[in-house]
C-alpha positions in Angstrom: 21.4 -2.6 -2.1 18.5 -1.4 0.4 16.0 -4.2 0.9 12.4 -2.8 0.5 9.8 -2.9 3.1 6.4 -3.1 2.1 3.5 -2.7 4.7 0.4 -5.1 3.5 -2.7 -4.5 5.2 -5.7 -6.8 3.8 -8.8 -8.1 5.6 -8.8 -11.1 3.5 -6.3 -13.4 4.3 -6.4 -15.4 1.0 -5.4 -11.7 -0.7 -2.8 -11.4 1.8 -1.3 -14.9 1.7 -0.9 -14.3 -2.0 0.5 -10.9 -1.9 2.8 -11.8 0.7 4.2 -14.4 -1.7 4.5 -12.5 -4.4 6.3 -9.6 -2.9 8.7 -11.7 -0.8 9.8 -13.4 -3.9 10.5 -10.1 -5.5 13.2 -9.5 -2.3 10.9 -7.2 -0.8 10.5 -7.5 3.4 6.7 -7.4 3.7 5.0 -7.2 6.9 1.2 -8.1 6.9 -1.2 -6.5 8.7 -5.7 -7.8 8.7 -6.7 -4.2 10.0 -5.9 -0.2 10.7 -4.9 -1.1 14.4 -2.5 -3.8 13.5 -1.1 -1.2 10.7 -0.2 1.5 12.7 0.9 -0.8 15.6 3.3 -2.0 12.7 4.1 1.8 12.0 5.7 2.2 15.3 8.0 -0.6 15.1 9.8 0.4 12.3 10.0 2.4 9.1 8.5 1.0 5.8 9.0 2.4 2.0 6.1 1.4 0.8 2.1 0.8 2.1 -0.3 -1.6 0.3 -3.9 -0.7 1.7 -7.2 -2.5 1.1 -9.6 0.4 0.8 -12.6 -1.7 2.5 -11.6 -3.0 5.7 -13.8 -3.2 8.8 -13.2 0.0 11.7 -10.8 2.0 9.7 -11.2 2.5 5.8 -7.9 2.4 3.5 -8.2 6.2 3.3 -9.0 6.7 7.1 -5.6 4.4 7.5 -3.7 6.4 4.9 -4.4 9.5 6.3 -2.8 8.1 10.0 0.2 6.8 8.0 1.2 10.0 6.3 0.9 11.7 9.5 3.3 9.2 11.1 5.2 9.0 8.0 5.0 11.7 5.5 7.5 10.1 3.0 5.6 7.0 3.1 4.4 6.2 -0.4 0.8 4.8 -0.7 -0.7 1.9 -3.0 -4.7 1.4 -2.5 -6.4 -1.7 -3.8 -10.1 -1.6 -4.1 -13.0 -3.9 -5.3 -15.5 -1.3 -4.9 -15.9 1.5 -7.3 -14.3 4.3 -5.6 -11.2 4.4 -7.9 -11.9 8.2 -8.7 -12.5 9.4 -4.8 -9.4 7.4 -4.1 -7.1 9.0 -6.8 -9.0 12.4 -6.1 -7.0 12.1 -2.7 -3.3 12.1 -4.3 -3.5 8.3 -4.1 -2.4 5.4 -7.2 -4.9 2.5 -7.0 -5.3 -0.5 -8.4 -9.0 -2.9 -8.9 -9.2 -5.7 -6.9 -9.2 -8.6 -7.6 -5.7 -7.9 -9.4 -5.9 -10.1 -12.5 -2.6 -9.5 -13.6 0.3 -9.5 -10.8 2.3 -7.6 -13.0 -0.2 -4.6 -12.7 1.0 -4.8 -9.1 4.7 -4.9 -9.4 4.5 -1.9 -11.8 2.4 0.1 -9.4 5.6 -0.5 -6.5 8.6 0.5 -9.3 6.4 3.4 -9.6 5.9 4.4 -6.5 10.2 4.0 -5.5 11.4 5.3 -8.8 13.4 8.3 -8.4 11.4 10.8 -9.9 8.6 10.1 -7.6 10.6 11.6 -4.2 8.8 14.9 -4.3 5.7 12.7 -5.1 5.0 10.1 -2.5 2.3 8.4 -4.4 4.7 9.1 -8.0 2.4 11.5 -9.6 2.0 14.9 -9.7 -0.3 16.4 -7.6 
């Protein structure tokens, strides 16, 4: 079975710390990154199935960054959190989001089987368009 690499890339590192826990104890290979540069530095060391983007981050906003990922990697599927309320721009864009602070981890692991189910291939984000 394919190990899962997830992309993290949080400002906050108490947000990443615990993301980072979760995921890896799901078996996923997560590779954090604090900002857009780090991100895309990460981007061209290897491939990733999944990226997990804050969408408030100093320099480069999650959709700025999302925008430089798909163009890099189009198949890469895209999961923004957000504490602000842009939920509605962010979907607008093709995007799944989730509200920060995630009260239910759950919410989160949902969001990832969503986003690699099968159905979702023609879909990078696992909703129609």
């Amino acid at each position: 079975m394919k190990i899962v690499r997830i992309l993290l890339v949080d400002d906050e590192e108490e947000v990443l710390r615990l993301l980072q826990r979760r995921l890896t104890r799901r078996g996923y290979a997560v590779t954090t990154a604090t900002d857009g540069s780090q991100a895309l530095a990460s981007l061209q060391h290897g491939a990733f199935d999944v990226a997990i983007l804050d969408f408030m981050m100093p320099g480069m906003n999650g959709l700025e960054l999302a925008g430089q990922c798909r163009a890099r990697d189009p198949g890469l599927r895209i999961l923004m959190l957000t504490g602000s309320p842009v939920i509605g721009e962010i979907e607008a864009e093709g995007y799944l989001c989730l509200r920060k602070p995630l009260e239910n981890l759950e919410e989160l692991d949902q969001a990832i089987e969503r986003l690699l189910a099968p159905e979702s291939e023609g879909h990078p984000e696992g909703r129609e368009r």
